[in-house]
Backbone of each chain as ProteinMPNN parsed JSONL, in Angstrom:
{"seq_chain_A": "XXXXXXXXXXXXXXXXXXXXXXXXXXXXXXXXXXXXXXXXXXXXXXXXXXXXXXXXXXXXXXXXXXXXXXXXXXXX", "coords_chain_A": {"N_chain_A": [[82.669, 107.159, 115.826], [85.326, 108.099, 117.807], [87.635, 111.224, 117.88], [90.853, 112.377, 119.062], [92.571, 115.021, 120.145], [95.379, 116.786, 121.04], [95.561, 120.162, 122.313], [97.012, 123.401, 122.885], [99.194, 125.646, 124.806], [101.313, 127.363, 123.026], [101.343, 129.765, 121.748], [100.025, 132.129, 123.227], [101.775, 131.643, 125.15], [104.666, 132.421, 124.452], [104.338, 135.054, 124.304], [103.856, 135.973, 126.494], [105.667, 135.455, 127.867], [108.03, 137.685, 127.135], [107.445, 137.949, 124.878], [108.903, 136.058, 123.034], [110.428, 134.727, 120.285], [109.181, 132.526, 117.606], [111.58, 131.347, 116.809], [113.521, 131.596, 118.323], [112.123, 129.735, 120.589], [112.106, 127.664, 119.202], [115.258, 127.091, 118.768], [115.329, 126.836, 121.537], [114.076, 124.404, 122.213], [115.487, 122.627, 120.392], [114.616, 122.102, 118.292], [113.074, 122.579, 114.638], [112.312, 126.028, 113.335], [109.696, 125.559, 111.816], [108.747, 123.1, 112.943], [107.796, 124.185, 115.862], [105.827, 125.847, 114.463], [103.961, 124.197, 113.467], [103.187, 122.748, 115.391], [102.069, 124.841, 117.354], [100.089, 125.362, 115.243], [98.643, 123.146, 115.911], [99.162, 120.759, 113.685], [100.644, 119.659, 114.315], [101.776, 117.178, 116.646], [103.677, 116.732, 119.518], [106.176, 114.684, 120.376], [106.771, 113.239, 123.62], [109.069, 114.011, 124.552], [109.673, 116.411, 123.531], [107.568, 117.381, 124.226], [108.265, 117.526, 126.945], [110.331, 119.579, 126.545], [109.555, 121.416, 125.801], [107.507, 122.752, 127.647], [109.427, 123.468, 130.053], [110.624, 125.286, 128.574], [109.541, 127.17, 129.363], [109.014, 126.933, 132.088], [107.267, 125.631, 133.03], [104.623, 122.636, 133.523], [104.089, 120.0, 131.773], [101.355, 119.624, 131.555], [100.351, 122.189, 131.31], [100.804, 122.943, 129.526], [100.241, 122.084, 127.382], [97.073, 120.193, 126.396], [94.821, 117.639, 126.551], [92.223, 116.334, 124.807], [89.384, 114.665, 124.178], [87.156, 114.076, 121.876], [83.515, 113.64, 121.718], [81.997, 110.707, 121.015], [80.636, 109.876, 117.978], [77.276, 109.374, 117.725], [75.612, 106.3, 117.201]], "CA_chain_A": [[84.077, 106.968, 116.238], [85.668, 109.827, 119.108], [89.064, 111.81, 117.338], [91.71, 112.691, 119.907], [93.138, 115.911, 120.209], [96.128, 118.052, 121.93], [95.433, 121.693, 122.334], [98.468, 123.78, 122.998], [98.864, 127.542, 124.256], [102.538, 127.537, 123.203], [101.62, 131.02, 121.28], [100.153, 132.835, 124.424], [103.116, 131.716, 126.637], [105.633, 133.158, 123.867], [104.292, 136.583, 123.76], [103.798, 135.65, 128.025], [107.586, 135.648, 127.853], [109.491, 138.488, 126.763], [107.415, 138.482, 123.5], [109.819, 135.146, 122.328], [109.654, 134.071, 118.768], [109.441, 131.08, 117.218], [113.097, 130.843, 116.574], [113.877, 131.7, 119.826], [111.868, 128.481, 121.05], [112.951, 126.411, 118.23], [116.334, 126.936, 119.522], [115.93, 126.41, 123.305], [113.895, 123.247, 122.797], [116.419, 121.854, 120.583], [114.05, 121.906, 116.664], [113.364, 123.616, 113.97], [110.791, 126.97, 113.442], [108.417, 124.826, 110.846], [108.426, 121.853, 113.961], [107.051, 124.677, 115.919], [105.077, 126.274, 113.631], [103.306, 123.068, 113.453], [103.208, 122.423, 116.682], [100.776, 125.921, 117.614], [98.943, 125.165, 114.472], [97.895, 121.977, 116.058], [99.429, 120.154, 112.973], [101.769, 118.107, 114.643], [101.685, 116.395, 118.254], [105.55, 116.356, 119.492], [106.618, 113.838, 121.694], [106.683, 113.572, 125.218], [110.298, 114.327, 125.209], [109.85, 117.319, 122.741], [106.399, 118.499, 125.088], [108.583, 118.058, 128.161], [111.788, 120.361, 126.457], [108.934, 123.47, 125.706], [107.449, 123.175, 129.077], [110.563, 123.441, 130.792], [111.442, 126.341, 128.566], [108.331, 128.234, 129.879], [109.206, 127.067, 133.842], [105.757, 125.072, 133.27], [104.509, 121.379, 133.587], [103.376, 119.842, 130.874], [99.519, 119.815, 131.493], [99.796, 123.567, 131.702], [101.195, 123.826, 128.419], [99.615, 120.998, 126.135], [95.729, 119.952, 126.804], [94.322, 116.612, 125.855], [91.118, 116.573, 124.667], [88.946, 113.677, 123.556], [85.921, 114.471, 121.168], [82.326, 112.853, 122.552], [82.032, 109.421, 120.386], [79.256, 110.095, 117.278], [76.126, 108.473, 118.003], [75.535, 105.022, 116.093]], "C_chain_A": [[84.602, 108.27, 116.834], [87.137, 109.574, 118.215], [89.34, 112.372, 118.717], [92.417, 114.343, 119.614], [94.13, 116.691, 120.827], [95.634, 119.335, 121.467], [96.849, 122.282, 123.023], [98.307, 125.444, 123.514], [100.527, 127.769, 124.342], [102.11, 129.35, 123.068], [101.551, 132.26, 122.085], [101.526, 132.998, 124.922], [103.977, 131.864, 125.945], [105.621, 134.491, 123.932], [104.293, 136.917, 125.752], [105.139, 135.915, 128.495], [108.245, 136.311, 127.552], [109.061, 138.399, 125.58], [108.544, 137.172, 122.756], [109.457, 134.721, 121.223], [109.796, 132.481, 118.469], [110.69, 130.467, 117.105], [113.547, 130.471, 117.737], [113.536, 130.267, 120.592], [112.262, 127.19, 120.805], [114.531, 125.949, 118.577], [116.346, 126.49, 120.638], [115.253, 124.695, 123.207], [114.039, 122.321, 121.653], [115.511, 121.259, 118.769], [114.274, 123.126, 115.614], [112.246, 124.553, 113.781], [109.758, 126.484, 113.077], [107.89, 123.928, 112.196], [107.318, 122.869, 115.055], [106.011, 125.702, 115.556], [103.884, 125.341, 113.397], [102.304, 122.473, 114.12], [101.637, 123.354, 117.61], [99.512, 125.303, 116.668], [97.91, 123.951, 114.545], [97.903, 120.819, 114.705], [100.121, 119.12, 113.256], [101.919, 118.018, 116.306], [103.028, 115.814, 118.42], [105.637, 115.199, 120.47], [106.75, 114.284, 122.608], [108.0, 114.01, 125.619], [110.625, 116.008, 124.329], [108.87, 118.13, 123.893], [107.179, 118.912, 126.486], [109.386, 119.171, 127.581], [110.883, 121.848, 126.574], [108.747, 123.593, 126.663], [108.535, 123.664, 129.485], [111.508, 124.791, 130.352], [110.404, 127.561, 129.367], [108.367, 128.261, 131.472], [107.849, 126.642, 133.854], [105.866, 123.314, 133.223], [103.998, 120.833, 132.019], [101.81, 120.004, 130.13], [99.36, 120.973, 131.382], [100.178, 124.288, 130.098], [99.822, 123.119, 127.181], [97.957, 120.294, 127.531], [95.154, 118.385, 126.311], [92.743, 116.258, 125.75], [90.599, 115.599, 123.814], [87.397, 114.023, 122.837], [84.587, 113.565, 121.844], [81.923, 112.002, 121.368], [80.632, 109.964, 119.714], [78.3, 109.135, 117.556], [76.127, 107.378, 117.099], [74.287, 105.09, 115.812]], "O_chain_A": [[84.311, 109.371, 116.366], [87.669, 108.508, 117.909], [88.447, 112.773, 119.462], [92.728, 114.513, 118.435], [93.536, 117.631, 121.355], [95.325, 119.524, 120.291], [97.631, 121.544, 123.622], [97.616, 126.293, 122.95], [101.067, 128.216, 125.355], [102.415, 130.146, 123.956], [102.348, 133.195, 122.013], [102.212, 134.008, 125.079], [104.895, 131.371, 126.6], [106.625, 135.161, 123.692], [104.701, 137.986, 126.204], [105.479, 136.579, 129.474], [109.403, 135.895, 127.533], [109.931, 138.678, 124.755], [109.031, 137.594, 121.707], [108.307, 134.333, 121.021], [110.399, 131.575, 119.045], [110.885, 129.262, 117.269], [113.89, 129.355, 118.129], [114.448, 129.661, 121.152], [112.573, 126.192, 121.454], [114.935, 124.788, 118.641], [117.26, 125.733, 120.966], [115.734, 123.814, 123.919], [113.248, 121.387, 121.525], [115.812, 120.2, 118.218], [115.05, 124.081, 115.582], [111.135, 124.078, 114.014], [108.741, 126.732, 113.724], [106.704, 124.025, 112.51], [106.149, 122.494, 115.153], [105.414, 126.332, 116.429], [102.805, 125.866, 113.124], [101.217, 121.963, 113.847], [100.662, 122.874, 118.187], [98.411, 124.909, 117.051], [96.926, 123.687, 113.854], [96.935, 120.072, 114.564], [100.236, 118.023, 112.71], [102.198, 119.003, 116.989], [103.505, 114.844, 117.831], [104.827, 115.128, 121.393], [106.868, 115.495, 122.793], [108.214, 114.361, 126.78], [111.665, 116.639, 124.52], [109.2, 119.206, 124.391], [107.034, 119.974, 127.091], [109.124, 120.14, 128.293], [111.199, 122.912, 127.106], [109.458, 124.426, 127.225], [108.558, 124.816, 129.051], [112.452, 125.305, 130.951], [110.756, 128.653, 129.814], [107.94, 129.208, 132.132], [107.124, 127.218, 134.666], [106.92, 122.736, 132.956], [103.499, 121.659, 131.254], [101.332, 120.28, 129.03], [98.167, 121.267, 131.309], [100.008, 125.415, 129.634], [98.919, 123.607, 126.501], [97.872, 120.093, 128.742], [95.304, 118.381, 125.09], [92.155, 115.901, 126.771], [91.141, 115.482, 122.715], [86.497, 114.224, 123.653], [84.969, 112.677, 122.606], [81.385, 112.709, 120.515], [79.693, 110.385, 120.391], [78.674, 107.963, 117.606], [76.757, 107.594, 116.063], [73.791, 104.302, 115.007]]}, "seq_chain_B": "XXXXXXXXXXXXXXXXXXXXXXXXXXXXXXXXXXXXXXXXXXXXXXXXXXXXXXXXXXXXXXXXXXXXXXXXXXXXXXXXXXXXXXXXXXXXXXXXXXXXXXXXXXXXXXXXXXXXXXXXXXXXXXXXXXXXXXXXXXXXX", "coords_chain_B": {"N_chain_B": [[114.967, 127.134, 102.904], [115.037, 124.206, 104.172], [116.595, 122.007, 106.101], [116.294, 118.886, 105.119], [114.805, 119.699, 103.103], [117.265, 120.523, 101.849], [118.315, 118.207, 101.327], [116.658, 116.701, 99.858], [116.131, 117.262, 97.994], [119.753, 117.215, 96.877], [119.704, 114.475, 97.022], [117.829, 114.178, 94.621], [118.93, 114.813, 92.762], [121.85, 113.367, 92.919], [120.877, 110.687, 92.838], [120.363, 111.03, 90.097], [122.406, 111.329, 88.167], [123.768, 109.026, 89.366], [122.332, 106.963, 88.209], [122.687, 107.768, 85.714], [125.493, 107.404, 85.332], [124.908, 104.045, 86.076], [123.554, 103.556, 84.111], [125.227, 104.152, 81.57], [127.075, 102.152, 82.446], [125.863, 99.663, 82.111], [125.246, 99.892, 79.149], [127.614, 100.013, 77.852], [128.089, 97.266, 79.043], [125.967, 95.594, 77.414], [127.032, 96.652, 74.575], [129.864, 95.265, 74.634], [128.942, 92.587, 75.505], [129.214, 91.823, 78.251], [130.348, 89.089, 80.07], [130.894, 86.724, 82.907], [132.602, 85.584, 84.994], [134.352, 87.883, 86.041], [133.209, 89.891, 85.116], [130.697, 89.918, 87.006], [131.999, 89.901, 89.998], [133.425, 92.375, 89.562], [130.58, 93.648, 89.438], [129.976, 92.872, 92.18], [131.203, 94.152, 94.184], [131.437, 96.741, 93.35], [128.981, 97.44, 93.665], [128.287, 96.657, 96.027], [130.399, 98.568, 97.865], [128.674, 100.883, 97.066], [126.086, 100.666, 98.163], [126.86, 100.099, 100.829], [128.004, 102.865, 101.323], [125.65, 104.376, 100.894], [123.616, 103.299, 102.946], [125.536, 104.234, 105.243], [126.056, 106.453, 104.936], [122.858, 107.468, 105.043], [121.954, 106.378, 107.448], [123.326, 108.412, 109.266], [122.575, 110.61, 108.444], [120.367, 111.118, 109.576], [120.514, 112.098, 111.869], [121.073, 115.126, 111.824], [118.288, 115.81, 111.443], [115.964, 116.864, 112.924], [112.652, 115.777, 115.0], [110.305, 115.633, 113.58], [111.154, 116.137, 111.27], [112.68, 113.671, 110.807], [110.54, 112.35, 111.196], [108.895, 112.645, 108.938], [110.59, 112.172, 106.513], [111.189, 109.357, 106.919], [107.98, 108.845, 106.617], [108.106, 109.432, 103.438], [110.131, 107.733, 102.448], [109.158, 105.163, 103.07], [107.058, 105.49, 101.249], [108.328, 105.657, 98.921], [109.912, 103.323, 98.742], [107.392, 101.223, 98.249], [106.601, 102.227, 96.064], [108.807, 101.241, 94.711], [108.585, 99.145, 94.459], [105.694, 98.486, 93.564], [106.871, 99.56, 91.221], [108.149, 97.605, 90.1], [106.903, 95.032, 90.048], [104.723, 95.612, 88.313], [106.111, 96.421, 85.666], [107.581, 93.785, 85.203], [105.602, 92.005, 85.068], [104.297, 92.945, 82.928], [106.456, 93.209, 80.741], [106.163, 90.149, 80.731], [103.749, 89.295, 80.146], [103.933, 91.091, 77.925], [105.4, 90.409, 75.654], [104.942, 87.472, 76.195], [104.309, 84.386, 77.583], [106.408, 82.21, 77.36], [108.36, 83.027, 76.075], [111.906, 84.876, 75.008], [113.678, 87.295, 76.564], [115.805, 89.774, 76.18], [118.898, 90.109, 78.319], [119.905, 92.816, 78.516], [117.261, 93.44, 80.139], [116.829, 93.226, 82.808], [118.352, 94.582, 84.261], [118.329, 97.251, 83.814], [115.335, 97.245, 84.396], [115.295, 97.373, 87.028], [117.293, 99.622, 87.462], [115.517, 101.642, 86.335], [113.532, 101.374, 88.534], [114.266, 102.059, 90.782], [115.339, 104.866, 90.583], [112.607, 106.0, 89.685], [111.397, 105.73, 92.207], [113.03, 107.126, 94.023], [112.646, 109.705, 92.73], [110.229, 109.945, 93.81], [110.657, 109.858, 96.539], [111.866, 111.83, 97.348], [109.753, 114.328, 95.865], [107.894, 113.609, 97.732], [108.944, 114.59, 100.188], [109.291, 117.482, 99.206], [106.634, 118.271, 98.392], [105.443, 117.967, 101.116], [106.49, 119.801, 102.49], [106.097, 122.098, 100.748], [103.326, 122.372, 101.123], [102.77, 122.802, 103.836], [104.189, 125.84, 104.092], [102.589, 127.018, 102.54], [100.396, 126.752, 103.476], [101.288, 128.636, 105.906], [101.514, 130.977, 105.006]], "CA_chain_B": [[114.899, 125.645, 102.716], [115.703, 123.582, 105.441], [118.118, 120.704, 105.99], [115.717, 118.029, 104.985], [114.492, 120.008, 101.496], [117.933, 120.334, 100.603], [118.996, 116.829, 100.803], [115.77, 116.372, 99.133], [116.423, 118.104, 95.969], [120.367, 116.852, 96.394], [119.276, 113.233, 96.215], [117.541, 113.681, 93.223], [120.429, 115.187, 91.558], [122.517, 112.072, 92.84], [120.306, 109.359, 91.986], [119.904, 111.105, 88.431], [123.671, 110.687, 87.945], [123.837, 108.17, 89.459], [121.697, 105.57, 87.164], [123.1, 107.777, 84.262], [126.401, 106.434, 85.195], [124.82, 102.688, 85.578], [122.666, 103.002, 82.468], [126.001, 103.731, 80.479], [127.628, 101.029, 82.578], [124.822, 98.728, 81.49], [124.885, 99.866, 78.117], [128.916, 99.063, 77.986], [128.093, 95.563, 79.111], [125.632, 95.246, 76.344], [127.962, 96.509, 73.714], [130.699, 94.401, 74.813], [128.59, 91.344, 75.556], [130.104, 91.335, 79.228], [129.723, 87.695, 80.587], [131.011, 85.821, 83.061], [133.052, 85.845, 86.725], [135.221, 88.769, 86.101], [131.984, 91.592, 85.208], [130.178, 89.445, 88.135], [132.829, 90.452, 90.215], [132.85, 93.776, 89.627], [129.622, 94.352, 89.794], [129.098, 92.696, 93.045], [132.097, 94.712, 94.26], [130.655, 98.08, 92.851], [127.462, 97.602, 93.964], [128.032, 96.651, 97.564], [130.653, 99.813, 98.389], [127.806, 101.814, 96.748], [125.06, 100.199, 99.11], [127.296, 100.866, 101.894], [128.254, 104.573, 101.287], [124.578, 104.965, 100.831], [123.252, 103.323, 103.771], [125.868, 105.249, 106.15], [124.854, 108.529, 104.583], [121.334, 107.787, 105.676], [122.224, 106.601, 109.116], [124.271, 109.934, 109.344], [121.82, 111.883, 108.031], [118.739, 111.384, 110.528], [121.154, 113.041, 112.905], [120.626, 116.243, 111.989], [116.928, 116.415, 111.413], [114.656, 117.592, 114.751], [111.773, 114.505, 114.937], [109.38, 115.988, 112.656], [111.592, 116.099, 110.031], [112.697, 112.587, 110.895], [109.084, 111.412, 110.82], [108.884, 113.088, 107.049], [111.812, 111.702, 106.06], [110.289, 108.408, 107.229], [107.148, 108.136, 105.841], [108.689, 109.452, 102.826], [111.132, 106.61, 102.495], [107.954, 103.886, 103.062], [105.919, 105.896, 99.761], [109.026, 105.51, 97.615], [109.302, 101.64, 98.651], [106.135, 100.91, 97.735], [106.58, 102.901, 94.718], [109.566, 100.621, 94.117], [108.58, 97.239, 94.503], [105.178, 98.141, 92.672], [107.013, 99.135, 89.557], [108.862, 96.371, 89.385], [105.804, 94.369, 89.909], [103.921, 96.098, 87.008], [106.686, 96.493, 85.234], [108.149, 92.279, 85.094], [104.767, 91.567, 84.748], [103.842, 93.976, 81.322], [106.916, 92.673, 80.0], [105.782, 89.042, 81.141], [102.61, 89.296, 78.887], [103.776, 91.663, 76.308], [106.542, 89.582, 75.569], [104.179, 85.929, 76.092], [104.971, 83.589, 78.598], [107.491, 81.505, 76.783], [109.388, 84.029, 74.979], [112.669, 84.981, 75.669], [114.058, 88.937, 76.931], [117.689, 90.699, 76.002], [119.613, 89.887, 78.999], [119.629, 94.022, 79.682], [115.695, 94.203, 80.2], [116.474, 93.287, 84.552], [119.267, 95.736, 84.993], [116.819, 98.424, 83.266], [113.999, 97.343, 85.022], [116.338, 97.868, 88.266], [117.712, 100.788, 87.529], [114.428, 102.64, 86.297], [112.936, 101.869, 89.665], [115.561, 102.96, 91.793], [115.584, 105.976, 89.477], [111.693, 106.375, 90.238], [110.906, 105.835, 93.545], [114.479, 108.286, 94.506], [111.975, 111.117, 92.598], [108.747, 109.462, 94.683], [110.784, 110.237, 97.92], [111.996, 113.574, 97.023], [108.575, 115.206, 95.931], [106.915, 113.677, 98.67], [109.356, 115.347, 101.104], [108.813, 118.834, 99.042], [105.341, 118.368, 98.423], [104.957, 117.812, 102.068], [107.262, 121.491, 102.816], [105.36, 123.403, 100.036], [101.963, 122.962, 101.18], [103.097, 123.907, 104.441], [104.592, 127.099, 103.622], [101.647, 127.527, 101.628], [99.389, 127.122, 104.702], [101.841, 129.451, 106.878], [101.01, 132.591, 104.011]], "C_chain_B": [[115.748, 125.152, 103.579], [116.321, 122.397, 105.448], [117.274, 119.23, 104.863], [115.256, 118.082, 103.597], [115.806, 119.739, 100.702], [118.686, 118.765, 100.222], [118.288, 116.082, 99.978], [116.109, 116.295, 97.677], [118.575, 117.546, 95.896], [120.381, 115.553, 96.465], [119.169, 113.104, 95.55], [118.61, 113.828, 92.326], [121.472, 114.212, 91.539], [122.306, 110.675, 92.207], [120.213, 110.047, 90.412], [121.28, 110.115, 88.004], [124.003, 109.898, 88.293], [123.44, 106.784, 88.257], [121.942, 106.242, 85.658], [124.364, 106.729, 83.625], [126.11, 104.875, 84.718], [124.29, 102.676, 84.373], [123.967, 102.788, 81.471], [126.943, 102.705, 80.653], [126.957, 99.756, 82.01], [125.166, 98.611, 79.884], [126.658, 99.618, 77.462], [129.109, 97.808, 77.77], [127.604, 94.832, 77.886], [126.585, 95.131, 74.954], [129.337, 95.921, 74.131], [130.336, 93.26, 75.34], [129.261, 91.041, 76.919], [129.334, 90.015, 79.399], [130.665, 87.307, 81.429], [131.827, 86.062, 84.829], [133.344, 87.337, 87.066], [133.947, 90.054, 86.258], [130.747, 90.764, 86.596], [130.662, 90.16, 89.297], [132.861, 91.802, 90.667], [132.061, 94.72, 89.97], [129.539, 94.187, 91.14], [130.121, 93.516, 94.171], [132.022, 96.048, 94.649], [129.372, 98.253, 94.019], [127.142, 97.415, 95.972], [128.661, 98.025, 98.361], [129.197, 101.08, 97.853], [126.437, 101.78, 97.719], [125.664, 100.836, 100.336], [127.821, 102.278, 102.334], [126.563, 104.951, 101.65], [123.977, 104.692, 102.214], [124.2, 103.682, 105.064], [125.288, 106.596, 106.401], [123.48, 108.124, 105.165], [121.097, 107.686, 107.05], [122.405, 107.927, 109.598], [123.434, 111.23, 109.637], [120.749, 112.101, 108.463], [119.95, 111.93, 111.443], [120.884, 114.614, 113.023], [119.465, 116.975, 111.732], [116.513, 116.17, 112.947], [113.456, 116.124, 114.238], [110.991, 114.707, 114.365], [109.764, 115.887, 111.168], [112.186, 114.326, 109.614], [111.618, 111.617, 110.437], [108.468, 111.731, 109.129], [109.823, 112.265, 106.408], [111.273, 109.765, 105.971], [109.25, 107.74, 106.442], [107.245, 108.565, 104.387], [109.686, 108.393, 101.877], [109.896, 105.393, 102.258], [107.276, 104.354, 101.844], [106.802, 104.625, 98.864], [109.384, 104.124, 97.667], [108.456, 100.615, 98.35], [106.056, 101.033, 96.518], [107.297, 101.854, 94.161], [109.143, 99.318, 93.295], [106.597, 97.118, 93.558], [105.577, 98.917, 91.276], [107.372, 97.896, 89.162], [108.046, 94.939, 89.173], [105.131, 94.168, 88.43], [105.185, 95.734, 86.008], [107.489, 94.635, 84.457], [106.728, 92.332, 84.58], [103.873, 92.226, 83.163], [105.186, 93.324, 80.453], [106.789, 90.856, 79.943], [104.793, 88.411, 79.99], [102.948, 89.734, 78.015], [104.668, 89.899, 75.232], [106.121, 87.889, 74.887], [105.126, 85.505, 77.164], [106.113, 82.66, 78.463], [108.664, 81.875, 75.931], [111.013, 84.094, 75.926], [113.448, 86.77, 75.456], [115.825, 89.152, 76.617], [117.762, 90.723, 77.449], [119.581, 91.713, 80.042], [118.506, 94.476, 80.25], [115.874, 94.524, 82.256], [117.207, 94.623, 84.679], [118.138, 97.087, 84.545], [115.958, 98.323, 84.249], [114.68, 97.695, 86.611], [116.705, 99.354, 88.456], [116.635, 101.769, 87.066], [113.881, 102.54, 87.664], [113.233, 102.343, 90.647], [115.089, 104.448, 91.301], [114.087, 107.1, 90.247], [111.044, 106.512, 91.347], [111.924, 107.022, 94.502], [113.197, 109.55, 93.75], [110.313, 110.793, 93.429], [109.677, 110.317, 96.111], [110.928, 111.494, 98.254], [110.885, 114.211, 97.229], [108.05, 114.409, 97.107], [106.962, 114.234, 99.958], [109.151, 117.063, 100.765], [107.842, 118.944, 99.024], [104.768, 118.682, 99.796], [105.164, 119.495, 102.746], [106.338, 122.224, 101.947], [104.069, 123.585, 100.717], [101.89, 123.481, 103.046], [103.305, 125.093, 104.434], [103.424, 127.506, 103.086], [100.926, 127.838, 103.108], [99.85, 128.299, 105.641], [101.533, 130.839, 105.887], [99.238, 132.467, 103.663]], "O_chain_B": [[116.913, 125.497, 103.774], [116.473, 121.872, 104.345], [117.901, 118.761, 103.913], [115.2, 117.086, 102.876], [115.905, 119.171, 99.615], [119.327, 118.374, 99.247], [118.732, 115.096, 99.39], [116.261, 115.535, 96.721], [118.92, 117.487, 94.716], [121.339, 115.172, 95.792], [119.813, 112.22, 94.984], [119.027, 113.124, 91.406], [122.079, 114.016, 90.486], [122.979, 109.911, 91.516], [119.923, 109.229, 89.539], [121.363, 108.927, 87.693], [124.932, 109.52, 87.579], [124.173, 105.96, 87.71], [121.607, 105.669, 84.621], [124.512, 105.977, 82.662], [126.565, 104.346, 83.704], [124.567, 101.779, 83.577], [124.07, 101.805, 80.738], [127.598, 102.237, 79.722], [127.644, 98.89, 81.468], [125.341, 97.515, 79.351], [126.719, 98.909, 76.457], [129.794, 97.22, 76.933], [128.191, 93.909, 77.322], [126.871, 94.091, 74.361], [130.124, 96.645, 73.522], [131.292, 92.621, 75.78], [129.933, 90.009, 76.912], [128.172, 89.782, 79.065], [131.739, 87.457, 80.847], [131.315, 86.815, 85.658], [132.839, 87.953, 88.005], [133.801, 90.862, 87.175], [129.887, 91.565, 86.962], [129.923, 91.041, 89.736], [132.487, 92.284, 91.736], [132.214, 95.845, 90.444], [129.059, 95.172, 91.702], [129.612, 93.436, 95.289], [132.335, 96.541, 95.733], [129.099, 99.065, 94.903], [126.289, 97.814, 96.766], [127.995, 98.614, 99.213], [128.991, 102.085, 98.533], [125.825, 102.819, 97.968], [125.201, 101.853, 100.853], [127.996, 102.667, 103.488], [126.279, 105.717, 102.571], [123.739, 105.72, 102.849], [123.622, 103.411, 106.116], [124.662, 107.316, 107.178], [123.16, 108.93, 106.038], [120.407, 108.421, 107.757], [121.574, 108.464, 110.33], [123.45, 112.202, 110.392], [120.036, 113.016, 108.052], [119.467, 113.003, 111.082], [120.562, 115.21, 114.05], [119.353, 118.201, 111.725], [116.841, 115.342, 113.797], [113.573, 115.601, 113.13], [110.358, 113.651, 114.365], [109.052, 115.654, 110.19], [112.144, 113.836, 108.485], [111.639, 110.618, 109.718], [107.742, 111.026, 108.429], [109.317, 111.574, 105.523], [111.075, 109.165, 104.915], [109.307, 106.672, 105.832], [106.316, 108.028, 103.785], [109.802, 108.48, 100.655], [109.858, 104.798, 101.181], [106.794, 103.392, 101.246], [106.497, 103.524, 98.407], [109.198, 103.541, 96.598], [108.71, 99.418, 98.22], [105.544, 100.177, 95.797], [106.781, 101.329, 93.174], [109.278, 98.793, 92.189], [106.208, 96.064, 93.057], [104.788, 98.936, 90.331], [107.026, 97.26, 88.167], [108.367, 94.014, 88.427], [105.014, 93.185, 87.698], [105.149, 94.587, 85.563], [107.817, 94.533, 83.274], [106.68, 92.795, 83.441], [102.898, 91.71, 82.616], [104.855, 92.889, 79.35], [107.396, 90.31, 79.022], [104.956, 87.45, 79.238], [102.585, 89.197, 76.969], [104.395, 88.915, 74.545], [106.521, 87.287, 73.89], [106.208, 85.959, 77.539], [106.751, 82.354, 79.47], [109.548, 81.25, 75.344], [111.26, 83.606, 77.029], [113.671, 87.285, 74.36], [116.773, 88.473, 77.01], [116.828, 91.287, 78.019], [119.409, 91.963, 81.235], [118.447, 95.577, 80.797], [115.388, 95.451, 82.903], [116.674, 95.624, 85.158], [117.276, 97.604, 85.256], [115.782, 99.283, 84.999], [114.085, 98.614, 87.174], [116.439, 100.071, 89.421], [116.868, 102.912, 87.462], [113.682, 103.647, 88.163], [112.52, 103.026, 91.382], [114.294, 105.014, 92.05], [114.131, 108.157, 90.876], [110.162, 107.358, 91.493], [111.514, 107.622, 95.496], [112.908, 110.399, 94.593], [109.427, 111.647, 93.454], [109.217, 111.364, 96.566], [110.366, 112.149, 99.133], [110.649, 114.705, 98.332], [107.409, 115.326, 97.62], [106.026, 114.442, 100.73], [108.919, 117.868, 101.666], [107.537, 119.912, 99.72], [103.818, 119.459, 99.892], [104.306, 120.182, 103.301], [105.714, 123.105, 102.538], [103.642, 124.72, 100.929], [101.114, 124.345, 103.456], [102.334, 125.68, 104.911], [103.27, 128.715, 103.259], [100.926, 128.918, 103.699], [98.963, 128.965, 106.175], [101.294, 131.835, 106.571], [98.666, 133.363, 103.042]]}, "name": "protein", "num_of_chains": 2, "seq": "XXXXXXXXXXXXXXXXXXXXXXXXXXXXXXXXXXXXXXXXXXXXXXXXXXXXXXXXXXXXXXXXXXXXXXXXXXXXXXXXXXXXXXXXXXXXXXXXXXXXXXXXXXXXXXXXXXXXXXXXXXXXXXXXXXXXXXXXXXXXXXXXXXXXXXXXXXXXXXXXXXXXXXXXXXXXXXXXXXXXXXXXXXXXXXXXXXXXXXXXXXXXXXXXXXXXXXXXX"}
């Protein structure tokens, strides 16, 4: 059975930025620090209306922020 | 502790007092043998402004969680439902058998069995919203 994955480089494109913290992000795109805290750690997969708000704080697309990555199906 | 812990932890402290209140309303009825339209009445009276305070507050109160905390909150809410409806399962059914099938129960055994599962599934929803925050935090140190 193939597991699904997002990959993410929020944490790069914070320190990419003026060094921004988590708060800082948590604020502009409208959560809270744990949501992205989560979010890097690849713990939690935000919605498409949460992935568009970070892009958009970075002046990026979505694909450039968040990755989707499908594992290669275990052999039977 | 963030919006979502503390309504956590002041739930429980509501529902405690809360079903302390009904238990000694219960236990009122018992010692005064209530019966009949008038404590009907009342209760159904009671019990509906109390439904409806409660389910505003919860409307209300996904407002100010972010969607993560929403989705906790959430499947949180579905544990302690589960939790509910199988005490009361177990619970009818242990007094069902203990009891025998033809026997007959003190009048306060439902409200009890009501008000303990309320009681329990309100501390099911709680810890499963802190449980869920601690071992976070834990993972972030």
């Amino acid at each position: 059975m193939s597991s699904n994955r997002i990959r993410n480089q929020i944490r790069r494109l914070r320190f990419d930025n003026g060094q921004m913290t988590q708060q800082q992000l948590a604020d502009k795109a409208g959560v809270t620090r744990q949501t992205i805290i989560a979010i890097e750690a690849g713990k939690y997969a935000p919605s498409l209306t949460l992935a568009f708000r970070i892009s958009r704080t970075f002046g990026l697309k979505v694909e450039d922020v968040f990755q989707y990555e499908m594992d290669q199906p275990s052999s039977e | 502790m963030n919006l979502l812990q503390k309504r956590a932890w002041i739930d429980l402290v509501k529902t405690t007092v809360a079903t302390m209140i009904a238990g000694a309303g219960v236990g009122l009825a018992v010692n005064f043998n209530a019966k009949g339209i008038v404590p009907i009445m009342a209760f159904v009276i009671g019990a509906s402004i109390a439904g409806l305070v409660s389910c505003l507050r919860s409307i209300r109160g996904q407002a100010g969680l972010d969607e993560r905390e929403r989705k906790i909150a959430v499947k949180a809410f579905i544990i302690s439902t589960h939790i509910f409806v199988l005490f009361l399962c177990f619970g009818s059914f242990t007094i069902f058998f203990l009891s025998g099938a033809r026997s007959y129960i003190p009048g306060y055994t439902l409200p009890v069995l009501l008000l303990t599962g309320i009681f329990i599934s309100q501390i099911a929803q709680s810890a499963v919203i802190l449980i869920q925050f601690a071992r976070e935090q834990a993972d972030e140190q």
